[in-house]
C-alpha positions in Angstrom: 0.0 0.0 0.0 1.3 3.4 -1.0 2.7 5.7 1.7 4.0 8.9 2.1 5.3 11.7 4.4 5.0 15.5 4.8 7.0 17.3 6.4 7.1 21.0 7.8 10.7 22.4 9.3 10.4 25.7 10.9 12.2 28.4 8.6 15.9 28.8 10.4 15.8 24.8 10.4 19.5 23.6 9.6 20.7 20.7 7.5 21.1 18.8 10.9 18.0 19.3 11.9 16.1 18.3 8.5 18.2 15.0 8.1 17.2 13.8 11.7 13.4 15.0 11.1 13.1 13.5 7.4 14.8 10.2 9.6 12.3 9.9 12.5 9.9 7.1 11.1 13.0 4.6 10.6 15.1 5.7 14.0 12.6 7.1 16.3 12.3 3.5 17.6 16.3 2.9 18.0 16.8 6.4 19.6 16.7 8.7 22.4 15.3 8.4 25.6 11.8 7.3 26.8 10.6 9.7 29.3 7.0 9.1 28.6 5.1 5.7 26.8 1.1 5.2 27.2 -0.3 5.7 23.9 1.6 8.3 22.4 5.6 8.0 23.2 7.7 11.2 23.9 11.6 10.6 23.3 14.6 12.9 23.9 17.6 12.9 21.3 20.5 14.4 21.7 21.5 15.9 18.5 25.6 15.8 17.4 25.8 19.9 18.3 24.9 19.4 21.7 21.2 20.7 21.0 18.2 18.5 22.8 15.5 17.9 20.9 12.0 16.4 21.8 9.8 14.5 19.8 6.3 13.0 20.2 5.1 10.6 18.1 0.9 9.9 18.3 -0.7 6.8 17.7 -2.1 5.6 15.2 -5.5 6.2 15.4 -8.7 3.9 14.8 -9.7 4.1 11.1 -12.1 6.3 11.9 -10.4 8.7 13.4 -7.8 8.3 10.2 -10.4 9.8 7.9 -11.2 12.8 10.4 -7.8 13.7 10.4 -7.1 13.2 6.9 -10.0 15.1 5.5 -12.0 17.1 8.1 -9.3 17.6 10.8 -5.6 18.6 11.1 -3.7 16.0 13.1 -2.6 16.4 16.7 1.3 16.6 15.2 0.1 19.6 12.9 -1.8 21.3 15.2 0.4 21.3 17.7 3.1 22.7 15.9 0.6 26.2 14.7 -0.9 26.0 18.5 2.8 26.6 19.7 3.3 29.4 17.0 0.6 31.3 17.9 1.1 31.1 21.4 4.7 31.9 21.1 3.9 35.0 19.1 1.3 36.1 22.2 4.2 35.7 24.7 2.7 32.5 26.2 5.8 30.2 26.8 5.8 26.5 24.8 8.4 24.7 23.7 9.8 25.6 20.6 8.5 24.1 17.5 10.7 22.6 15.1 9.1 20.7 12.9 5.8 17.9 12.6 5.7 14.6 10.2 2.7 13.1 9.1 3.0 9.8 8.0 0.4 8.4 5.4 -0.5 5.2 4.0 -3.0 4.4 1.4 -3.9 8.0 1.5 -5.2 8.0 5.1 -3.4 9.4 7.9 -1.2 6.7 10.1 1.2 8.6 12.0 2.7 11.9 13.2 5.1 13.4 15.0 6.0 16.7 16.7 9.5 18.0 16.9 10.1 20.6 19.4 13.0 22.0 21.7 13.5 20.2 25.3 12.7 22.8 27.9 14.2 22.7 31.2 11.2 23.3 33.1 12.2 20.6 35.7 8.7 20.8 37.6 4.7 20.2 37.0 1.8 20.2 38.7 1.4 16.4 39.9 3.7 17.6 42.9 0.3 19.6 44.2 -1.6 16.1 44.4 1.0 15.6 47.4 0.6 16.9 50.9 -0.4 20.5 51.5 0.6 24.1 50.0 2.2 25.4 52.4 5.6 26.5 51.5 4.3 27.1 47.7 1.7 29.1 47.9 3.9 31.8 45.6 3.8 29.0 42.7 0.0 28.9 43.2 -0.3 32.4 43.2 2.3 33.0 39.8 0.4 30.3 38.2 -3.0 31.7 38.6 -1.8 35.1 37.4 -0.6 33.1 34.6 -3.6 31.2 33.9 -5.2 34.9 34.0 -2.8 36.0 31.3 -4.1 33.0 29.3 -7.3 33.7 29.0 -6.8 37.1 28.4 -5.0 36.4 25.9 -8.0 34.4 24.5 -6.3 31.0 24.7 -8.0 28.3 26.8 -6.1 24.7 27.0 -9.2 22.1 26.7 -6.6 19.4 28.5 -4.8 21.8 31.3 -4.1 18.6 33.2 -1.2 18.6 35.8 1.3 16.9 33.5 0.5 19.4 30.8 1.8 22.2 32.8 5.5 23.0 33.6 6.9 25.3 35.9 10.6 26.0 37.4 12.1 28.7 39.8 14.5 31.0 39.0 16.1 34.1 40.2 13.9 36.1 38.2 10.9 34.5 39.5 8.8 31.3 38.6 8.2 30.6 34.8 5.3 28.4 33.5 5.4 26.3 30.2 2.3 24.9 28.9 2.7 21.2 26.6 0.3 18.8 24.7 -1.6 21.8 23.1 -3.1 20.2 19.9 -6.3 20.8 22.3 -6.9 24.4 22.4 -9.5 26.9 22.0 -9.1 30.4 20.7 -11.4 33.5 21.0 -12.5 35.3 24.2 -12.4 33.4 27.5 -15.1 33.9 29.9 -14.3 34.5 33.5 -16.5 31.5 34.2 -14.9 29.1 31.4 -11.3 30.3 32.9 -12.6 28.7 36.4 -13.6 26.0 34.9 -10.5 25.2 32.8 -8.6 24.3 36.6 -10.7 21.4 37.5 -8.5 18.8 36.2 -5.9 19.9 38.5 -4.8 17.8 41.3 -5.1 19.3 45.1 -7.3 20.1 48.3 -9.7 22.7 48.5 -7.1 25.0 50.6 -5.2 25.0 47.0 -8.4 25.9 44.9 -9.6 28.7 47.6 -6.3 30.6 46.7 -6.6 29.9 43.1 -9.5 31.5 42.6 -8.9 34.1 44.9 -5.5 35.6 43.0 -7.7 34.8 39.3 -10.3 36.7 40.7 -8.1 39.7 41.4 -6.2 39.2 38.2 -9.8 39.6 36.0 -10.9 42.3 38.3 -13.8 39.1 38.9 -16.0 38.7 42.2 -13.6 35.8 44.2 -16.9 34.2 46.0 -18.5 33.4 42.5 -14.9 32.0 41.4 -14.5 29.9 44.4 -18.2 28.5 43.3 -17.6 27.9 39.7 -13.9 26.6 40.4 -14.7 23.8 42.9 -18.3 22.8 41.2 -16.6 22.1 38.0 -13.3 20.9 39.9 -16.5 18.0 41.5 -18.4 17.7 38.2 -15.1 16.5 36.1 -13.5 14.2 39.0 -17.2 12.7 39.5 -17.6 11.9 36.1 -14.1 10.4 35.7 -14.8 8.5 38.7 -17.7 6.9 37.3 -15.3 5.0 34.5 -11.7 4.5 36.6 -10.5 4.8 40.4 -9.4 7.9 40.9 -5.7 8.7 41.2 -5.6 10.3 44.1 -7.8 11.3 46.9 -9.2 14.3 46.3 -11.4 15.8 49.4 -15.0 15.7 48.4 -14.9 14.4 45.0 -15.1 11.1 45.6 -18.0 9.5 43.4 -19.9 6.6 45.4 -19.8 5.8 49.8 -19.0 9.3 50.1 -19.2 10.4 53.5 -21.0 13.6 53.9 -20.0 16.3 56.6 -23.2 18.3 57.7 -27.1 18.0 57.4 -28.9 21.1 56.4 -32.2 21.3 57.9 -34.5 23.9 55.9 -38.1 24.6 57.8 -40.9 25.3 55.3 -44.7 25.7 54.6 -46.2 26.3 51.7 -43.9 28.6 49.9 -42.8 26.6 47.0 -42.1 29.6 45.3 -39.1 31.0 47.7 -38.2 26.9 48.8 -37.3 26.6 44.8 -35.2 29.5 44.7 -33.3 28.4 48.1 -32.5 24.6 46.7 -31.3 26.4 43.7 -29.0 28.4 46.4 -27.6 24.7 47.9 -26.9 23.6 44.3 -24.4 26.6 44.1 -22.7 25.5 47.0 -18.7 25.5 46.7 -18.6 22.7 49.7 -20.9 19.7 48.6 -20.1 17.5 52.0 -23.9 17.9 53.0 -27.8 16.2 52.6 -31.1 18.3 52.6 -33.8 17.6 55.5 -37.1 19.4 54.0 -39.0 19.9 57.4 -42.6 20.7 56.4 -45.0 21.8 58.5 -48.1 20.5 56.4 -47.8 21.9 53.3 -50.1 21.1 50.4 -49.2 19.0 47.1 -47.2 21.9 45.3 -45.0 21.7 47.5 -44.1 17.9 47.6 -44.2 18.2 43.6 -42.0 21.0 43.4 -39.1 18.7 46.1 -39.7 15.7 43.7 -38.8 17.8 40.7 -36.2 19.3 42.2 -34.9 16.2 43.4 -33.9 15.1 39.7 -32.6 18.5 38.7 -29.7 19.5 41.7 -27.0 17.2 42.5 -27.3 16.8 46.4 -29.4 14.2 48.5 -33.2 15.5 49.5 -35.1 14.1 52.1 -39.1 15.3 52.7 -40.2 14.9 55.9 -43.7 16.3 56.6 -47.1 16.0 58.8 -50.7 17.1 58.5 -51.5 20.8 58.7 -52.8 21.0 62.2 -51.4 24.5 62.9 -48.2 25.7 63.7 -46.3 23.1 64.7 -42.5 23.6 63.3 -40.9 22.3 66.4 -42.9 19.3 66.4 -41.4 18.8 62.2 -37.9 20.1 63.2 -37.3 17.4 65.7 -38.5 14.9 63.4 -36.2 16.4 60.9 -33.3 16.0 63.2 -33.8 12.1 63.6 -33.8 11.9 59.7 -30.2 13.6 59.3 -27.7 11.5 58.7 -24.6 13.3 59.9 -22.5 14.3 62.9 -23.5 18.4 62.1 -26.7 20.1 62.0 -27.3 23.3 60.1 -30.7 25.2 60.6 -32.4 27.2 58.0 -35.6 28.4 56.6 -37.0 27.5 53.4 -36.9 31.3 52.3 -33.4 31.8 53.1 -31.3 31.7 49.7 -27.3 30.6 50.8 -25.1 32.6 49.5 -22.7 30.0 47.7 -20.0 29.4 51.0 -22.7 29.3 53.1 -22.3 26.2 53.8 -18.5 25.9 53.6 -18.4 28.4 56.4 -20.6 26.4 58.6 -18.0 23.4 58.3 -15.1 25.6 58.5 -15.8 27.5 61.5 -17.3 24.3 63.6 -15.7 23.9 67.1 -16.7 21.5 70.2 -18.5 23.2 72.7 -19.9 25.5 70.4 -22.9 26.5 68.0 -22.8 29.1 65.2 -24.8 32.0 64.7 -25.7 33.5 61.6 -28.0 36.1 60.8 -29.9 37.0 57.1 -30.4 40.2 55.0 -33.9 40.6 54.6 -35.2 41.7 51.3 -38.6 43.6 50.6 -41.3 41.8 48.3 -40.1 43.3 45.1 -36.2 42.0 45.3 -37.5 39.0 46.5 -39.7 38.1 43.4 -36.9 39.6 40.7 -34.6 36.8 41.6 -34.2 34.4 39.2 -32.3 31.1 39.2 -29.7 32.5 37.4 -29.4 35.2 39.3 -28.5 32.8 42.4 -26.4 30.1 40.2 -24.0 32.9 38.6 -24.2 34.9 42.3 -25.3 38.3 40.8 -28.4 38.7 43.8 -25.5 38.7 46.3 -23.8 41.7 44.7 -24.5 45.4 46.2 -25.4 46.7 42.8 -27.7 44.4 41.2 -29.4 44.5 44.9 -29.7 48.3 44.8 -31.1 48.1 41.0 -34.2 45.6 42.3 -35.3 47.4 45.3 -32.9 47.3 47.9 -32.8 50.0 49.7 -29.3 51.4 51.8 -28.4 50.3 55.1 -25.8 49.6 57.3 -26.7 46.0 56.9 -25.8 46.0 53.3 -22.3 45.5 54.7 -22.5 41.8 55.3 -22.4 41.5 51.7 -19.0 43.1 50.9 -17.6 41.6 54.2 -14.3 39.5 53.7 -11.1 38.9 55.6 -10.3 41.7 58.1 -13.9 43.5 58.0 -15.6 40.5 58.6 -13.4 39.4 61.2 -14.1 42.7 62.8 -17.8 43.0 62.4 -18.4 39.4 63.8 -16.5 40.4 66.4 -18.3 43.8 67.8 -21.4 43.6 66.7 -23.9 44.2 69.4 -25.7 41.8 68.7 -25.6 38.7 70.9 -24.8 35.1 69.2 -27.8 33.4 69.8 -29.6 30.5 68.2 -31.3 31.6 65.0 -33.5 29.3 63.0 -32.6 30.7 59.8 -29.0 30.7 60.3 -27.5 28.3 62.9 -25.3 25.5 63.3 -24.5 23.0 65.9 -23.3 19.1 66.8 -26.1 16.7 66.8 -24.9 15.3 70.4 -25.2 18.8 71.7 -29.1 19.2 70.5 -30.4 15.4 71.0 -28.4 16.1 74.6 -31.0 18.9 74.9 -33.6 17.0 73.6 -34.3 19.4 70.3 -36.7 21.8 70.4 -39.5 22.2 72.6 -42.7 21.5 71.0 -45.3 23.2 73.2 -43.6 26.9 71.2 -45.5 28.7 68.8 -43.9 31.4 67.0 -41.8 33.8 68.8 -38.2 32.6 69.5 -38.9 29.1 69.4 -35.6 28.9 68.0 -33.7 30.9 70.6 -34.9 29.0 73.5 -33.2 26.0 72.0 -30.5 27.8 72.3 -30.4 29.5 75.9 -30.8 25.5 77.1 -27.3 25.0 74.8 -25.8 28.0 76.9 -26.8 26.6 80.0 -25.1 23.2 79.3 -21.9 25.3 78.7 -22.1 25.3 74.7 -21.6 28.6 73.8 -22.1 30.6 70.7 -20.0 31.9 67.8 -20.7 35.1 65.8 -21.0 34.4 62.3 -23.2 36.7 61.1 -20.9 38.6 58.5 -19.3 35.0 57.5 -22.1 33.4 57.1 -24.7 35.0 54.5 -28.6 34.1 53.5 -31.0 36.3 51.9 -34.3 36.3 53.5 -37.3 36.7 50.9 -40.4 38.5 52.2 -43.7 37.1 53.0 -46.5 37.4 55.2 -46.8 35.7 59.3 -50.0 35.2 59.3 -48.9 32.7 62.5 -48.5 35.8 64.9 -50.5 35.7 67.7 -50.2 37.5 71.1 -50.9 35.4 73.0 -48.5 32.5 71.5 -45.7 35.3 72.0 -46.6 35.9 75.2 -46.6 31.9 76.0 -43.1 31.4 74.9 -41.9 34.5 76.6 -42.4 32.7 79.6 -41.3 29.4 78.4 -38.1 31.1 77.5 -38.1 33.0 81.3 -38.0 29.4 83.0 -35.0 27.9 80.6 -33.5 31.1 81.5 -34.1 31.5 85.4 -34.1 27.5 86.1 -31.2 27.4 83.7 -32.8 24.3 82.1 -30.2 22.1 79.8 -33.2 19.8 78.5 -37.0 19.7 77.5 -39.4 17.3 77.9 -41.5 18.5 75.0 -38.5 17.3 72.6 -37.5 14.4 70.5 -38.0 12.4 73.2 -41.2 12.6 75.3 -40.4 12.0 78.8 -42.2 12.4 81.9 -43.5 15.6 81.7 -43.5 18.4 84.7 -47.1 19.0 86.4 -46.3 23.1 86.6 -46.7 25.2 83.6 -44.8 27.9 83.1 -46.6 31.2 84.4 -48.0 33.9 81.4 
């Protein structure tokens, strides 16, 4: 069968150079140095003037894949020899190219080869699978103000795996080197697509919180919302791998089947499928996916147990529905049997018109600590803001922004700062705020050996604090709380309470003035029903 070979030499090539490219299909075999064989082989020769030169050689492809590249496609060999031009001439260090073969037989493409310069980058990005980062977090930083560059640039890598990026230090700082390019795509590179281009990487989250942090700064691009997309598609691509091969390494929370989850979020509703959709859509945006949903519903009718089994095909996190008759208000009866459905060490309390802002949930986890609950607090929006958000608008972040907040209806306040509170200004409002860290329903956080030790909540409560008295029997068992209420963020949609009654107020008052004054650690109204006490509290 006839066969034949092209070859292209880059313009300055020399007659050394050409004789040992026009020899490669005979001596490639006989030559060099393996330093890579699966199924393409990379070899290092060392040419007579000293120079060392590195050539791949692709396999040859299924027939199939013969006619795409001979008629619809370049080949990898050819591509990757114009990918390196072009990023060369943007300033993006590649090897060198020096020349690619393409081998043909019967007129269909059988195998290439790409001839480039040996570089001697001496480190890449498998090291980061290893142990922590401490010690290198200036590599991290350098290469994600280099991945930044990138994309700017309007490159994007479609295979920026650890192997295909090089890196060395040097006295004039750290340079990067990017190999295997025949996968590339060119054209303007959203700030979203440049998260996603890292989740192949190898690492813990501590490595892809600073990541997206420094890219964030580098595209002048909101570090929260590239924290989100970074680790979601970072989960999404390991999962999916997963699913065909063991994974190579472990890799936190990626794991695909067994995987233990961390905390139980426990969201109180009733008959606000509305606001309850747009909350779930707020879990799904999560950056830490360690947790299960609890759906405590305090008799809600049919929309909302068709809206939970939709929803329970569309996000990617476990939903339980627990619910009981409408007989009333009765969410501490629901809560507590919420709490014997969860499934983890961690509870975290919310309300199923609170929308998570998308490290809500990560800062729960984070910020855990024996002998201590956390409290949060929300930022209540008026009816108007609450309906203009859109699932969108809670997957891509945008409601959590000042700006688009302000634009909907939202008017100033003081309060507005919890949105635009990071590092030192959180740590400082958290810390004197006069506001007391007490148990709130919407927003709190605890172990589940500290609550069933209190017994969970006490079910004679209406509404009014039913929530905080919980807590004041937490305080008196010596767990103590933790101000979170600038870490931690929720958005709480409007509605109506037609549940408020005075007298129900009035009731709990006093139930909450005997936990206090008796300093009560326990209920007998709880999970458990025990023997209960013949003195009601006094009204």
């Amino acid at each position: 069968m006839a066969s034949s070979i092209d070859v292209t030499l880059t313009p300055d090539a020399d007659e050394s150079l050409r004789r040992f490219v026009h020899s490669l299909p005979e001596t490639f075999e006989q030559g060099g140095r393996v330093i890579y064989r699966q199924r393409n082989e990379i070899r290092v020769f060392d040419l007579p003037d000293g120079r060392q030169i590195n050539v791949k050689r692709y396999r040859v492809p299924p027939l199939p894949l013969r006619f795409v590249y001979t008629f619809f496609r370049a080949p990898k060999a050819r591509r990757a020899y114009d990918y390196a031009l072009r990023l060369r001439q943007a300033g993006i260090e590649t090897p060198t190219p020096l020349a690619c073969l393409i081998e043909r037989q019967g007129g269909l493409l059988r195998r290439s080869y790409f001839v480039s310069e040996q570089v001697p980058h001496d480190r890449n990005f498998y090291e980061f699978g290893r142990g922590g980062i401490d010690g290198r977090e200036d590599i991290l930083r350098a290469f994600a103000r280099f991945t930044a560059r990138v994309h700017e640039a309007g490159f994007l890598h479609a295979d920026y795996s650890p192997g295909n990026i090089l890196f060395r230090k040097g006295a004039q700082g750290i340079d990067f080197c990017l190999v295997d390019i025949n996968r590339m795509h060119f054209g303007p590179v959203s700030v979203r697509s440049g998260c996603e281009n890292f989740a192949r990487l190898w690492g813990g989250d501590g490595m892809f919180f600073l990541l997206a942090k420094v890219y964030a700064e580098a595209r002048e691009a909101d570090e929260v919302q590239c924290t989100a997309w970074m680790l979601s598609a970072r989960r999404a691509f390991w999962r999916r791998f997963a699913r065909k091969r063991p994974l190579p390494i472990a890799l936190d929370d990626v794991a695909a089947e067994g995987h233990r989850k961390k905390l139980s979020v426990i969201l109180s509703t009733y008959n606000q499928p509305e606001w309850l959709e747009k909350v779930l859509w707020g879990y799904e945006a999560q950056t830490d996916r360690r947790f299960e949903v609890v759906i405590a519903d305090d008799g809600s009718d049919d929309r909302t147990r068709s809206l939970i089994e939709r929803m329970q095909g569309e996000v990617t996190f476990p939903i339980r529905h627990v619910w009981h008759p409408d007989n009333g208000f009765r969410k501490c009866e629901i809560l507590n049997r919420a709490i014997a459905e969860a499934t983890t060490g961690y509870l975290l309390f919310s309300d199923g018109d609170c929308i998570p802002r998308c490290d809500f949930v990560a800062v729960h986890l984070a910020r855990r600590a024996p002998g201590r609950f956390l409290s949060g607090g929300y930022h209540k929006l008026p009816m108007a803001t609450s309906k203009a958000i859109t699932r969108d608008d809670i997957l891509s972040g945008r409601c959590f922004r000042s700006p688009w907040l302000k634009s909907h209806g939202m008017p100033r306040s003081f309060k507005n700062n919890k949105l635009t509170a990071f590092g030192l200004k959180e740590r400082l409002l958290n810390t004197f705020t006069p506001t007391r860290p007490t148990w709130n329903g919407h927003n709190a956080s605890g172990w589940l050996l500290d609550i069933l030790a209190a017994n969970g909540f006490d079910e004679r409560m209406a509404y009014g604090g039913e929530d905080r008295e919980l807590g004041e029997r937490l305080e008196n068992a010596g767990i103590r709380g933790r101000q979170i209420r600038y870490s931690a963020i929720c958005l709480h949609l409007d509605h109506s309470r037609g549940y408020v009654t005075p007298d129900a107020l009035r009731f709990n008052r006093a139930l909450r003035r005997e936990t206090r004054t008796r300093r009560l650690t326990r209920t007998p109204f709880g999970i458990v029903k025990e023997e209960q006490p013949k003195q009601q509290p006094e009204v």
